[in-house]
N, C-alpha and C positions, 0 to 999 in steps of 0.2 A: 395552433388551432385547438377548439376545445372535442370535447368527446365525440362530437360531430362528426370529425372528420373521418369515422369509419360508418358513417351511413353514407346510402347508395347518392351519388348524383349525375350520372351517366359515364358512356364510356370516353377515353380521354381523344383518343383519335380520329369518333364522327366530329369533338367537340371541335379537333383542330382543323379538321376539312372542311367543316361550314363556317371557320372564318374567313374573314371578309378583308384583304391588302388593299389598302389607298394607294396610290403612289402615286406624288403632283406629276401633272404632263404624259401620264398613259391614258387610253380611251377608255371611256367608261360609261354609255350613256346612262343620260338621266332616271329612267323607265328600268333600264338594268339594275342601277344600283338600289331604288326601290323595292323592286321584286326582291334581290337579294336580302335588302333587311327584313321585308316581312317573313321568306323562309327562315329569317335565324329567329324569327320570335320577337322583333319588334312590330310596335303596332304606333300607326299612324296619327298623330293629334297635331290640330290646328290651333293648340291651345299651349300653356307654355309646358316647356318639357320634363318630364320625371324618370327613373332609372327605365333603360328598355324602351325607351319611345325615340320617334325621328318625327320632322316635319321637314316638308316641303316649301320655299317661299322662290317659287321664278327659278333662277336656275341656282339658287342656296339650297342646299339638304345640310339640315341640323339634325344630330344625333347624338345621343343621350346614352352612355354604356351603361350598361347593365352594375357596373363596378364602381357609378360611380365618378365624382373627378369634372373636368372641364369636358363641356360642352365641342365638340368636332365639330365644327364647321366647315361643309366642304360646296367650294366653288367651283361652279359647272363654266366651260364657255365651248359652247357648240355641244358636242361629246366627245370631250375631253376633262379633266381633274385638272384645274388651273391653280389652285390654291388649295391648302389644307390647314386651318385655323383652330387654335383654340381657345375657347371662349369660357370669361369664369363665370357659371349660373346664378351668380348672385347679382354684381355689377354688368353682366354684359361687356366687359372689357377686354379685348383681346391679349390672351396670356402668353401666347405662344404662336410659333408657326412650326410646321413637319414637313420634313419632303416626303416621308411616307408614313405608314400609321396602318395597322391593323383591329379591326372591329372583330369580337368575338361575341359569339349568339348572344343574345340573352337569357336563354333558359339552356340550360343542360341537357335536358332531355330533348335534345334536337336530334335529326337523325335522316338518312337522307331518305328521299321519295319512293326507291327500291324496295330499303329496310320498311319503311312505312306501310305499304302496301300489302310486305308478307304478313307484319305485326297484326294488323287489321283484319285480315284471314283468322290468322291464331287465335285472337282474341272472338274473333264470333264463333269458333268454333268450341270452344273452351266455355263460352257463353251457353250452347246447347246441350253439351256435357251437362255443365250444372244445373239447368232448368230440367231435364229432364232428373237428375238427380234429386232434385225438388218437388217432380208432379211424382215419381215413384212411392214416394213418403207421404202424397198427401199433402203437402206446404204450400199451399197453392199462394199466399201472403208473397212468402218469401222467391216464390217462381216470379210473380209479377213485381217485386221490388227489385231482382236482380236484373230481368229485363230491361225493366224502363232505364235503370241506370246508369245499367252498360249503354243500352240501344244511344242514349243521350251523349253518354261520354263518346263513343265510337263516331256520333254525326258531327260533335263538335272538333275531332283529330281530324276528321276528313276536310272541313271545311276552312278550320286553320290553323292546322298543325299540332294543337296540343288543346288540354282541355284542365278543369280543375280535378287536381289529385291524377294529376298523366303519370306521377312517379308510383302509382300502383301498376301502371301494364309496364313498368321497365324495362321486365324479364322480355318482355314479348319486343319493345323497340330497342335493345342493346342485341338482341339475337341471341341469349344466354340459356342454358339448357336448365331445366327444374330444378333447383337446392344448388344451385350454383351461386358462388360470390359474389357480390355485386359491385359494381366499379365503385372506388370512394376518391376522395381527396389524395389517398396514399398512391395512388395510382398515377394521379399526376407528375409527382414528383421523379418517377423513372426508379434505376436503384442504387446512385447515389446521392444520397443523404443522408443528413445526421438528423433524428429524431429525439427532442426531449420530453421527457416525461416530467410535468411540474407536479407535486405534491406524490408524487410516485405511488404514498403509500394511499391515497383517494382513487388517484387516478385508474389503477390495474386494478384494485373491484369492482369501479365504474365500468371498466371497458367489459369486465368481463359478467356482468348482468343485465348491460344492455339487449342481447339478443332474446335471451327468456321474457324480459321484460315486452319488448316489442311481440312477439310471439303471440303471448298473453292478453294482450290489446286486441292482435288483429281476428282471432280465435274467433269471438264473437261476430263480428265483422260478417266472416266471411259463412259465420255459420247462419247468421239471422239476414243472409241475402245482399247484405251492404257492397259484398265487395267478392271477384271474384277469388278462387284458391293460389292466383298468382300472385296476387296481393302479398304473399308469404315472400315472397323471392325480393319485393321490396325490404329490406333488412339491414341491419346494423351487419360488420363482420363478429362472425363466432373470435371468441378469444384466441384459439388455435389460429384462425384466419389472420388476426390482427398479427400474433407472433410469428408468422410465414412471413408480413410484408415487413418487421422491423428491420434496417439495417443496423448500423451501429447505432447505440441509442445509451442516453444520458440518464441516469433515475434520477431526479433532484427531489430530495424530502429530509427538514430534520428527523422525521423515525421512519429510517426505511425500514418495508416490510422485509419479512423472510422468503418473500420470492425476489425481489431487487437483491439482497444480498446475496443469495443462493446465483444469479445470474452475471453479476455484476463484475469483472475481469480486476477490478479494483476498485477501493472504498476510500474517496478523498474528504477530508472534511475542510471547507470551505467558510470562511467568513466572509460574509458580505457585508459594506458599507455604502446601504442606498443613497446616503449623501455625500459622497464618495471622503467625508472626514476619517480622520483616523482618531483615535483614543487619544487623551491627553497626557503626558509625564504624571504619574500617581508617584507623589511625598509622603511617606507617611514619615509623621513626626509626635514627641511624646504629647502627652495629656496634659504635662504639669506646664503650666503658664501659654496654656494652648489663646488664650486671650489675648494676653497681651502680643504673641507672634503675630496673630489673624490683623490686628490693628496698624503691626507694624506693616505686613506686605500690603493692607487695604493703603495703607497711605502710598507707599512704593508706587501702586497701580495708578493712584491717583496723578501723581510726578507724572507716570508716562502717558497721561492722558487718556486712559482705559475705565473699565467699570470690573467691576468684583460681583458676583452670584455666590452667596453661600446657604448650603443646605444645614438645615438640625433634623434632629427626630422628631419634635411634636412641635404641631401650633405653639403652643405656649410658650417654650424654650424659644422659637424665631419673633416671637411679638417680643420676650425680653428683649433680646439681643438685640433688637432692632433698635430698643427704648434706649438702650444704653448707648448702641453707638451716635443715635442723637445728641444724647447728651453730651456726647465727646466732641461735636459740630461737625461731625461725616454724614453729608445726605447720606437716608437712611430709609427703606420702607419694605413691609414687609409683606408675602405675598403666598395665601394658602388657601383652602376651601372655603373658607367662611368669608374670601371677598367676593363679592361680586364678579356676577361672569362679563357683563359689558365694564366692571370694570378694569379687571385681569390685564384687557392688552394696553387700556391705556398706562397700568405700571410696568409693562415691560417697552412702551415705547421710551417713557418716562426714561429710563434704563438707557438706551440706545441715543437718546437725544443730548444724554449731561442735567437732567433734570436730577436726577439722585445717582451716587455714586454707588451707589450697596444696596442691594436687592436682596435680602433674605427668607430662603424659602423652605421647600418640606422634601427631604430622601423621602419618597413614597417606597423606593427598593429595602 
């Protein structure tokens, strides 16, 4: 995951409770499993589907996970789950079948109707704090901007659950107390696992200027009315925070910093082969009649039905060398900056097809 994963996205437990278990052959009416997806945050279209939507067609409900993937198709007969289908949204072709299958919300900040209810209290009341905070000073702007935004965000939770920018009342729908941590990605994970850290020495003064940074953002925010003071507890984790939830954890970086080293139980150096080759046998052999050798193994290669790449230091030196092994009757061609970019590949297919045996080119190292 990228830096992300220490900002808030709700807590992991409501997230697991308001999922949703298919299982072919249990009851489940139609109307039920509806309601169900609208509470997790899907929304209903008769048009074709996109991440977080369901539609209805007769006794078919198609659903669209939030994550992504093949289309769920599940088949109703009476109120009962008869079938459980999955469909690829491109073709429509049936990819698969399940005998059970679990739907998770589509928004994180889901939460149940209990929770909901106290949030919505907090939050108007936290709403009156501030506006009165506001008429004390004389801000009357900022009184009536913080009103109407909240009042609007607050009718839009109640009517369906969630609203735009619902990850500023968090604090209020996770149930978390003021400057408290906010649930991330790491949270899902439980406490084992293994955590890497890629570029290590980027990564850890990313993580740990994200919270000053967000801070500094929301400051304004909340000073010019936008957003209430809770708005804060929406938050990346403090550096301190991040390094509570590490478990074992990998630094990977060619220059690790002095905090990876200082932490690090051992310091392995690793070579990696992203194309999983290995390096070739390195000859080194003299200078003197280095010609005529190169000649003799280009022909050798040629016997075994192979092709030969040889580098020099400059242009020049490779356009000789090219001219001469012409002259000797070994396809021959050479291959540096000053060709052509469309037409580069066609002498390296040249190369791979048996059209020239010797490709001579530039050690740019």
């Amino acid at each position: 995951a990228s830096v992300s994963c220490i900002y808030g996205i709700g807590e992991p437990d409501t997230y697991q409770k308001m999922s949703l278990p298919l299982i072919a052959g249990h009851s489940l009416p139609r109307q039920e499993l509806m309601r169900q997806l609208v509470d997790m945050q899907f929304t209903r279209t008769p048009m074709s589907l996109a991440r977080g939507q369901f539609r209805a067609r007769g006794d078919v409900v198609e659903i669209c996970p939030a994550s992504g993937g093949p289309v769920v198709r599940v088949e109703m007969f009476d109120e009962e789950i008869e079938r459980i289908r999955l469909i690829d949204p491109t073709t429509g072709e049936v990819a698969g079948e399940e005998a059970e299958l679990t739907i998770f919300p589509a928004n994180h900040y889901v939460t149940s109707e209990e929770r909901l209810d106290g949030a919505l209290v907090g939050i108007e009341e936290e709403l009156k704090e501030r506006m009165a905070y506001f008429r004390e000073r004389e801000r009357f702007l900022e009184t009536e901007r913080i009103s109407q935004r909240t009042r609007y965000d607050l009718e839009m939770i109640r009517e369906t659950g969630s609203c735009a920018g619902v990850e500023n009342y968090s604090r209020w729908l996770d149930g978390r107390a003021p400057g408290s941590p906010p649930f991330t990605l790491m949270d899902y994970f439980g406490d084992d696992y293994l955590l890497i850290l890629d570029e290590s020495h980027l990564a850890v003064p990313q993580v740990g200027g994200q919270l000053a940074g967000d801070r500094s953002r929301k400051e304004n925010l909340v000073e010019f009315g936008f957003r209430l003071p809770s708005a804060f507890d929406n938050r990346p984790l403090s550096f301190e925070e991040f390094e509570a939830r590490m478990p074992q954890v990998i630094y990977s970086s060619a220059t690790p910093g002095p905090y990876e080293l200082r932490r690090a139980d051992e310091v392995v150096d690793l070579v990696v082969r992203p194309t999983g080759l290995l390096d070739p046998e390195v000859i080194v052999r003299p200078t003197k009649g280095q010609i005529d050798d190169l000649i003799g193994e280009i022909n050798a290669t040629i016997e075994r039905g192979e092709r030969t790449l040889i580098t020099c230091l400059t242009q020049r030196q490779a356009e000789d060398l090219a001219a001469y092994l012409k002259n000797l009757g070994i396809k021959t061609h050479w291959l540096h900056a000053q060709v052509d970019t469309l037409e580069r590949p066609v002498l390296l297919r040249d190369l791979r097809l048996g059209v020239v045996d010797v490709l001579v080119g530039i050690n740019l190292l």
